[in-house]
C-alpha positions as CSV (number, residue, x, y, z in Angstrom):
1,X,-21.2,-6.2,18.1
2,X,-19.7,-6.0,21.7
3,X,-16.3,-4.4,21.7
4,X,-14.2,-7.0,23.6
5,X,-10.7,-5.6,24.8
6,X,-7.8,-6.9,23.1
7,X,-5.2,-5.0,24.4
8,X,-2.5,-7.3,22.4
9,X,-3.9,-6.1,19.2
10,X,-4.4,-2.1,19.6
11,X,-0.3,-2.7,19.4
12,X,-1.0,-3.9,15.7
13,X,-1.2,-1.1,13.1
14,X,-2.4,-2.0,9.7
15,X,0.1,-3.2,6.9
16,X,-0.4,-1.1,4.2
17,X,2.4,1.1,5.3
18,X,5.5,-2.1,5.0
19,X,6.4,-1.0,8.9
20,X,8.0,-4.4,10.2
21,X,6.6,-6.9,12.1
22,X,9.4,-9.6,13.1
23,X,8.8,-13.0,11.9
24,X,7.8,-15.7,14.9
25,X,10.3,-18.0,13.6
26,X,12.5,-18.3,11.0
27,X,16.2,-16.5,10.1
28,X,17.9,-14.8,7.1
29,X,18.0,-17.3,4.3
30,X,19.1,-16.0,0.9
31,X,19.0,-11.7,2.3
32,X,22.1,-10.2,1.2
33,X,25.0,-10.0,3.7
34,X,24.6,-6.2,3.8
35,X,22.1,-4.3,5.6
36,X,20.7,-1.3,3.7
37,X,18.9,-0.1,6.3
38,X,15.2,0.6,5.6
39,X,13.4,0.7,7.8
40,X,9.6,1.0,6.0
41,X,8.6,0.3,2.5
42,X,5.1,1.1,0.5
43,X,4.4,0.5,-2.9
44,X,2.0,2.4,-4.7
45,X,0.4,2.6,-8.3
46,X,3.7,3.1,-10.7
47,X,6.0,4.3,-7.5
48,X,7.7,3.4,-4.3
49,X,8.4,4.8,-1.5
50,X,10.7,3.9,1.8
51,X,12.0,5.1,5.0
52,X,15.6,4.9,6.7
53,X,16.2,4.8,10.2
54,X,16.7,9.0,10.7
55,X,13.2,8.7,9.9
56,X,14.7,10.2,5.6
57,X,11.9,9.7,3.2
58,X,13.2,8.1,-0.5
59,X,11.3,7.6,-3.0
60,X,11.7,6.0,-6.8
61,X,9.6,4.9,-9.9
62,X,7.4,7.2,-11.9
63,X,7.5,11.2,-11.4
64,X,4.7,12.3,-13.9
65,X,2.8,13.9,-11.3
66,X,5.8,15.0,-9.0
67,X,5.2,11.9,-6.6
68,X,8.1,11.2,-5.6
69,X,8.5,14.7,-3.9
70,X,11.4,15.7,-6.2
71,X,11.7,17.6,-9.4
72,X,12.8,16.0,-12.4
73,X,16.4,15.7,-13.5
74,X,15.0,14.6,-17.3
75,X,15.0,11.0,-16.8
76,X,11.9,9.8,-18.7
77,X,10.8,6.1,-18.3
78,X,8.1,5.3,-22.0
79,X,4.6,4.2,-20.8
80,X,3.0,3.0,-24.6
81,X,4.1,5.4,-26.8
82,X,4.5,8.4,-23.5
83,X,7.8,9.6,-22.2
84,X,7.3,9.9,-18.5
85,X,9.4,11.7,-16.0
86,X,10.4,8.8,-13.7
87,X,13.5,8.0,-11.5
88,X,14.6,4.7,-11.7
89,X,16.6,4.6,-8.2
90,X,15.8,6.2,-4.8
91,X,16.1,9.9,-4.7
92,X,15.4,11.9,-1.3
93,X,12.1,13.8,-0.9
94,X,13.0,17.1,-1.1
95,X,12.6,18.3,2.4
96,X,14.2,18.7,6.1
97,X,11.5,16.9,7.9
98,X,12.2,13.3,9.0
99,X,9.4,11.0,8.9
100,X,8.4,8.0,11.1
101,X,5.3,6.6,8.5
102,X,5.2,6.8,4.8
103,X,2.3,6.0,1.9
104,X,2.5,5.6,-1.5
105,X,-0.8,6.1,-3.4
106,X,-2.3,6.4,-7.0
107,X,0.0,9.5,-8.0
108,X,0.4,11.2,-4.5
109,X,2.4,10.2,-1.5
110,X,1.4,11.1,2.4
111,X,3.6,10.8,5.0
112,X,3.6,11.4,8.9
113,X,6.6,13.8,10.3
114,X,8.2,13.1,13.6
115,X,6.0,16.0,15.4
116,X,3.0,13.7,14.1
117,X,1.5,16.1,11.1
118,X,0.9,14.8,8.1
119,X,2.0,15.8,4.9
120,X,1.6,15.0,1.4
121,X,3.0,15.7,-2.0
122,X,2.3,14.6,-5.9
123,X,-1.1,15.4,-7.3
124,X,-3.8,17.5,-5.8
125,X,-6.4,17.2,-8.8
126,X,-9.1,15.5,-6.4
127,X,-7.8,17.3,-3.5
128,X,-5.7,14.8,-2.1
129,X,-2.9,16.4,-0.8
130,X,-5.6,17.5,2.0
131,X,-4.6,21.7,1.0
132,X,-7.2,23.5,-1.3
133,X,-4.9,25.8,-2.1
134,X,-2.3,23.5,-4.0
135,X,-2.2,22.0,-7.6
136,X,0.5,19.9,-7.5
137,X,4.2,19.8,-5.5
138,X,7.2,18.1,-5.4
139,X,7.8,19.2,-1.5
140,X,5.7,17.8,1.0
141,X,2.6,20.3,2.4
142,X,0.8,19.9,5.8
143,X,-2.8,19.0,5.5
144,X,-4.6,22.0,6.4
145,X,-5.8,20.9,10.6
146,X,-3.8,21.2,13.3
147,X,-4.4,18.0,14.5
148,X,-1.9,14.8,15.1
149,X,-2.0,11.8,13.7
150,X,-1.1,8.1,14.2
151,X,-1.8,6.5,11.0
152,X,-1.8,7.9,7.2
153,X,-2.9,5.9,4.0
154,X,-2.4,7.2,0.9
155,X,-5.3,5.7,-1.5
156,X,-6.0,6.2,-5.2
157,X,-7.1,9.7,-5.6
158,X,-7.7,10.7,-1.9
159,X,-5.7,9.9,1.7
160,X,-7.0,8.9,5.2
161,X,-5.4,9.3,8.6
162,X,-6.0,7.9,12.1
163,X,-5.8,11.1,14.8
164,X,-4.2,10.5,17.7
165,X,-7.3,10.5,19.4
166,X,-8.7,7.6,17.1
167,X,-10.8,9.9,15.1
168,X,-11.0,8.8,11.4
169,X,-10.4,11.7,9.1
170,X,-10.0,11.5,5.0
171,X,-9.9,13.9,1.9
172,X,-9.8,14.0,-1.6
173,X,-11.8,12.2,-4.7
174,X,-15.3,11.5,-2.9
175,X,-17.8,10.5,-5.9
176,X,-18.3,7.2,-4.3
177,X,-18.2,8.1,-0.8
178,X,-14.7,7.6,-0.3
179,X,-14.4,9.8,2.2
180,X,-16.9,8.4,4.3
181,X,-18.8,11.5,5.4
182,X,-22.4,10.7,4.4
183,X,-21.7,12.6,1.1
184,X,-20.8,11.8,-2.2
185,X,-19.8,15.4,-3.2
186,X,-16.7,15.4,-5.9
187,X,-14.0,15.6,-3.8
188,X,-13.0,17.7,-0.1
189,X,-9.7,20.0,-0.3
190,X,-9.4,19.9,3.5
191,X,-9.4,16.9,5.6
192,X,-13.0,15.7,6.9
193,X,-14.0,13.7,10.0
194,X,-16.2,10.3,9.3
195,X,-19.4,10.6,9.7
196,X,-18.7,8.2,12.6
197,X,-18.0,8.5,16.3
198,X,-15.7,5.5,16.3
199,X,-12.5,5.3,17.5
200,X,-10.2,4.0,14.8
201,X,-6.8,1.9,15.6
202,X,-5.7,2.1,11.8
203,X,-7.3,3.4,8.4
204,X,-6.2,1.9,4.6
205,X,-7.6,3.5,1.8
206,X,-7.6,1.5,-1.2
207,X,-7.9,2.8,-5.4
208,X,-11.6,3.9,-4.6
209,X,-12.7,2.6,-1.6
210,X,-11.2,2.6,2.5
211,X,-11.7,0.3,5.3
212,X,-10.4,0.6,8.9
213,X,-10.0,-1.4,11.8
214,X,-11.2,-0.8,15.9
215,X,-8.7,-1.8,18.4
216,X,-10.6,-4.5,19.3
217,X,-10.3,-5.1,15.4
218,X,-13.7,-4.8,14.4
219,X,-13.6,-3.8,10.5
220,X,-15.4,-1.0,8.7
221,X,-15.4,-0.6,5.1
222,X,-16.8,2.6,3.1
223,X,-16.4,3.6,-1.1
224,X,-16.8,1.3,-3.5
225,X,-17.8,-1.9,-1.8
226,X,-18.4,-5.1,-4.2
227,X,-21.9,-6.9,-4.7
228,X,-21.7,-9.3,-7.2
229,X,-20.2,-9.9,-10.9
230,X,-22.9,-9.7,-13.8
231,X,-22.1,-11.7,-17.0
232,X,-18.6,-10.9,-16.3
233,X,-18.6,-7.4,-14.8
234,X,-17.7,-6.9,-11.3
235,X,-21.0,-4.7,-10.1
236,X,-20.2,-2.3,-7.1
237,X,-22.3,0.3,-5.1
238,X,-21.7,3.2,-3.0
239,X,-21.1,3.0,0.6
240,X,-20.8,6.9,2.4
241,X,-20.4,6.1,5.8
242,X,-18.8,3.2,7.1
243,X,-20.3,-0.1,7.2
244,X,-19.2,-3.2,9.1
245,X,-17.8,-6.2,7.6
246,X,-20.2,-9.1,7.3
247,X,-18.4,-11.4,9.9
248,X,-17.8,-12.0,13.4
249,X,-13.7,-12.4,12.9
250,X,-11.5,-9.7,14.6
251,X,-8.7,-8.2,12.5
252,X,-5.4,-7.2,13.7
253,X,-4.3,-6.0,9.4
254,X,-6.4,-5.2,6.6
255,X,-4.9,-4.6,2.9
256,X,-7.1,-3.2,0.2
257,X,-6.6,-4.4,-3.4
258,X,-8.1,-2.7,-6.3
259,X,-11.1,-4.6,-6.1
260,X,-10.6,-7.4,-3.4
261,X,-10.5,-6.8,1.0
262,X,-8.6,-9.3,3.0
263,X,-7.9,-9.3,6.4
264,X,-5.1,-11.2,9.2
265,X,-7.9,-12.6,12.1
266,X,-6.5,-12.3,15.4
267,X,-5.2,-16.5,15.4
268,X,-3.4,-15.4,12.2
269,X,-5.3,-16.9,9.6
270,X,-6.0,-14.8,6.7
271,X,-9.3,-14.0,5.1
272,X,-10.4,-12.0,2.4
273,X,-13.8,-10.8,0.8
274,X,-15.2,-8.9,-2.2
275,X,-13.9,-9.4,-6.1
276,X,-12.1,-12.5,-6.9
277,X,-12.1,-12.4,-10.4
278,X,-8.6,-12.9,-10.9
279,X,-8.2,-15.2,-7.9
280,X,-7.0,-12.3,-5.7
281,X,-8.9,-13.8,-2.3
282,X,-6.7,-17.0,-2.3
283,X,-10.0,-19.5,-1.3
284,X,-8.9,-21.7,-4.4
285,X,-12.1,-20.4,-6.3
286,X,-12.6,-17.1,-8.7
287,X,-16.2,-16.3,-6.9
288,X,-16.5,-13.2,-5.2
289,X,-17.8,-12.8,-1.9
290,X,-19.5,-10.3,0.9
291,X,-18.1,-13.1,3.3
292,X,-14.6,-13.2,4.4
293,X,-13.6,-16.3,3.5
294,X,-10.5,-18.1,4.7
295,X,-7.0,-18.3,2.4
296,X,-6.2,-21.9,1.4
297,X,-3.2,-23.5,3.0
298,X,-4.6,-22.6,6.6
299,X,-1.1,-20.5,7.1
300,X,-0.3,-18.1,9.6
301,X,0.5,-14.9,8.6
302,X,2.0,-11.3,10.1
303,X,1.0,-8.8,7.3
304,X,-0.3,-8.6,4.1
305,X,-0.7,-6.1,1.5
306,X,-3.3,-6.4,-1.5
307,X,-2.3,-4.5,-5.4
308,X,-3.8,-4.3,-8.5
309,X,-5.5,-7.8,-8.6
310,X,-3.0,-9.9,-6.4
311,X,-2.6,-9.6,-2.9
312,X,0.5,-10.8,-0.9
313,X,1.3,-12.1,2.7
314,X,4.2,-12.7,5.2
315,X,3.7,-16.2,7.2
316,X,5.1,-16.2,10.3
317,X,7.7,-18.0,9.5
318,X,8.6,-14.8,7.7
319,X,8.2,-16.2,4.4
320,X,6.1,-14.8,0.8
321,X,3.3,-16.2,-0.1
322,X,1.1,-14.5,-3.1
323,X,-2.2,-14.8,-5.1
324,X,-4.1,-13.5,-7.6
325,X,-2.9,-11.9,-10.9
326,X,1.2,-12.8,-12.2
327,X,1.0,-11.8,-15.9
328,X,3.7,-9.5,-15.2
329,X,5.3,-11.5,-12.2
330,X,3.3,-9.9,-9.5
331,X,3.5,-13.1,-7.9
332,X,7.1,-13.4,-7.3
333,X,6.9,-16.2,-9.5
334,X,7.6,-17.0,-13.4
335,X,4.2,-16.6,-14.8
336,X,5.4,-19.6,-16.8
337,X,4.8,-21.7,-13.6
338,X,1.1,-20.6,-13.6
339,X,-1.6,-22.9,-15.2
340,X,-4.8,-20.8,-14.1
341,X,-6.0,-18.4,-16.4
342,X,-8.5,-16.0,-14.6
343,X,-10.3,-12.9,-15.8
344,X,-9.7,-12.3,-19.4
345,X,-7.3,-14.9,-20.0
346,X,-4.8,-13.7,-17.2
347,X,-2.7,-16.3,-16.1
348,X,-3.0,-16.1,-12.2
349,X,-3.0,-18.6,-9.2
350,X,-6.4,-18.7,-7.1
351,X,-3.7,-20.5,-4.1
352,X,-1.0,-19.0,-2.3
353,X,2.4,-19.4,-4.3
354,X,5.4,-18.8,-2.5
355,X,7.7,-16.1,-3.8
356,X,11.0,-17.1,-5.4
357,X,14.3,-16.2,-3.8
358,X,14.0,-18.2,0.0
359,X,14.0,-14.4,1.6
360,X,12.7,-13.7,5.5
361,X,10.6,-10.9,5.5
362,X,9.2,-8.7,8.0
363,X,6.6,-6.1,5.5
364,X,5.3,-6.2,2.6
365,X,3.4,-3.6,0.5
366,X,1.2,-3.7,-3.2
367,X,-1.0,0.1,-3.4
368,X,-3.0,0.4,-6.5
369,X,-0.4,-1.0,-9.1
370,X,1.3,-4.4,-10.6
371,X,4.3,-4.7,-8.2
372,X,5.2,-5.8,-4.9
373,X,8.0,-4.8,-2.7
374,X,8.7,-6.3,0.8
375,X,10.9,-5.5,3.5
376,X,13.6,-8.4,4.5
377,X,14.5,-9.3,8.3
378,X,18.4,-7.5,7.2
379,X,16.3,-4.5,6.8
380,X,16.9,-4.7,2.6
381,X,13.8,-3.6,-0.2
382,X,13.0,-5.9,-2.8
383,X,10.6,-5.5,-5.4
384,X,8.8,-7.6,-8.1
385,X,6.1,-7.5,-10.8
386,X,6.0,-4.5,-13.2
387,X,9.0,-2.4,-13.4
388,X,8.4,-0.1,-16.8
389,X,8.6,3.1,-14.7
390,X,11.4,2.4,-12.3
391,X,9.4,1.5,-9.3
392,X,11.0,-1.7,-8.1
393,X,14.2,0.8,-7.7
394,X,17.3,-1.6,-9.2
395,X,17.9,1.1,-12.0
396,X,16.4,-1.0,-14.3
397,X,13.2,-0.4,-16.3
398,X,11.8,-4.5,-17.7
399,X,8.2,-4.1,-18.2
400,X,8.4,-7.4,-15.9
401,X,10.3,-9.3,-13.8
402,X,9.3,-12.1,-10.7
403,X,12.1,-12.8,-9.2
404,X,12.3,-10.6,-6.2
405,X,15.2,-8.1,-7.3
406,X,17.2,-5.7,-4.4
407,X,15.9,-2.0,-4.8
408,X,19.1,0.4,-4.7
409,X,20.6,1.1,-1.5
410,X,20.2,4.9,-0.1
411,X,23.4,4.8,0.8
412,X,24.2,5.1,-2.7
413,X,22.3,8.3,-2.7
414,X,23.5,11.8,-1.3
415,X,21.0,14.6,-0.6
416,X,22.1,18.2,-0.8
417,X,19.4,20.2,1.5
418,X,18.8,23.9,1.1
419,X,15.9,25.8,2.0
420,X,13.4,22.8,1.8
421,X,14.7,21.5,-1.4
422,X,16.8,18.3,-1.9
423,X,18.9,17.8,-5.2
424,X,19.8,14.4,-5.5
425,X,22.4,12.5,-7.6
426,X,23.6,8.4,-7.7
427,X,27.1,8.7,-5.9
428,X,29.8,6.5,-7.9
């Protein structure tokens, strides 16, 4: 494909991180009064994560694996019969450094500083905290380069960044080709460089699969990539180097689900390809495809984040519009209200469903998990879907819950920083 110029859309960075992007029309509807003043929210498997204006990374939800770059104070939230470390409100990352990008992945979390290095902190089991020589750590490490980067995705078990010179770099789990290197060795400890020469505007890496966009917005996609479904089975293949999208559309966002790909074209029409088996590409079928095929509803749309099996979108009107699964009110919707039933029963909508509460938003995010959270034009969180480990951030723990509910405000949250380490408490 020729690379045509679009110099609009190299200003577009990808939406996986819930960075704002200001509605074309609309104004604050049902938004509180109050600004909290986030300024960035992601949402990963069973945690969240957000940034304030100083650039102050918070982050809430479940802490099994030191995700949320704190140690524990002995909060547990019960997964089945578990106890599992978890805060239920946002607590500071435990560091000095101020950051300007934050993502929230499978049980890790990557963020970039001010100075433009990356760091990460959680799990390192697959190596995806980019430094070998770490197990696991509630305060944030540098990847192990010295180069600078532009854009960070924090994926299931491994994490992918956009130098500032567009080179593609990723690390961590690699059995499927992840990584995108031409191998499909277990995992790499240290970041590696694509196989590929191209020039990357923004990266996303997904549960086990990552796809990133040219400036132009030509899309390459690398992992697990979907085939077909087999007597009910979704059947996948590896993909170690990245291979372009079957289409001639140009995308300005991407958001990677857990199984399905979608994609904002550069007229603002969403598209999406791959799995579909719980109605998470929006066509109004639950047929996958290797075809980007267009959303229902012909909307417009800003950003849009994909989850577990729903995705979700911002028109440009700044209002949310979701599809896919809503069992547990990932849908921003009462699951009640739903008369599809998808894979296994699942009650789901295979059309856009607008999300309850009349809110303008400007971001939204999904990661690997059941919940949502977006970002509101007065600069509030709220989240909705699963809650059982605290990661829609109200102080609340509902295994459930559509109805878009206000994450805690930081303000409500003092940090204590000394040498590197931040205690947090929940100021009266």
């Amino acid at each position: 494909m020729t690379h045509r110029v679009l110099p609009a859309l190299a200003l577009l960075m990808s939406a996986c991180f819930g960075e704002p992007t200001r509605p074309s029309v609309g104004v604050p509807t049902l938004d509180d009064a109050g600004s909290d003043g986030w300024t960035a929210v992601s949402a990963g498997r069973e945690h969240s994560c957000a940034l304030t204006a100083d650039g102050t990374a918070y982050c809430w939800g479940s802490n099994e694996f030191s995700q949320l770059g704190v140690d524990g104070d002995g909060t547990t939230c019960t997964r089945a019969d578990r106890e599992i470390p978890c805060r239920r409100v946002p607590v500071a990352v435990a560091t000095t450094l101020r950051f300007k990008r934050v993502s929230a992945g499978g049980v890790h979390t990557c963020a970039i500083s001010t100075n433009d290095r990356v760091y990460c902190w959680g799990d390192n089991l697959r190596g995806e905290l980019g430094d070998p020589t770490v197990r696991r750590t509630p305060v944030p490490v540098a990847i192990v380069t010295t180069a600078m980067f532009a854009d960070v995705s924090a994926g299931g078990q491994h994490s992918c960044g956009v130098r500032t010179d567009g080179i593609g770099m990723c690390w961590g789990a690699n059995d499927i080709g992840q990584i995108g290197n031409g191998s499909q060795q277990f995992g790499f400890g240290a970041p590696a460089q694509l196989s590929s020469a191209l020039r990357f505007a923004s990266i996303v890496a997904g549960d086990d699969r990552t796809c990133g966009r040219l400036a132009d917005g030509e899309t390459f996609c690398w992992g697990s990539t979907w085939v077909n479904r087999v007597s009910g089975t979704d059947v996948t293949r590896s993909q170690n180097t990245p291979a372009p999208v079957q289409t001639s559309l140009l995308f300005t966002h991407l958001a990677l689900g857990n199984g399905t790909t979608c994609g904002i074209a550069a007229d603002n029409s969403a598209h999406c390809w791959e799995a579909n088996a719980t109605g998470a590409m929006g066509d109004g079928t639950a047929a996958g495809s290797l075809v980007p095929q267009p959303v229902a509803g012909g909307r417009r749309f800003i950003a849009i984040a994909g989850g577990a099996a729903q995705t979700c979108a911002i028109s440009d009107a700044g209002e949310a519009w979701c599809w896919g699964a809503g069992s547990r009110g990932e849908l921003g919707i009462s699951s009640a209200l739903l008369n599809s039933r998808c894979d296994r029963g699942v009650a789901c909508s295979v059309f856009p469903v607008r999300v309850s509460g009349w809110r303008t938003y400007t971001a939204i995010s999904g990661g690997q998990g059941s919940h949502m959270c977006g970002l509101t034009l007065g600069k509030n969180v709220y989240c909705w879907g699963a809650g059982d480990m605290g990661q829609r951030g109200d102080g609340r723990i509902s295994r459930s819950e559509w109805s878009p509910i206000k994450t805690r405000s930081p303000q409500g949250v003092t940090a204590n920083v000394t040498g590197g380490t931040a205690h947090t408490s929940l100021t009266p």
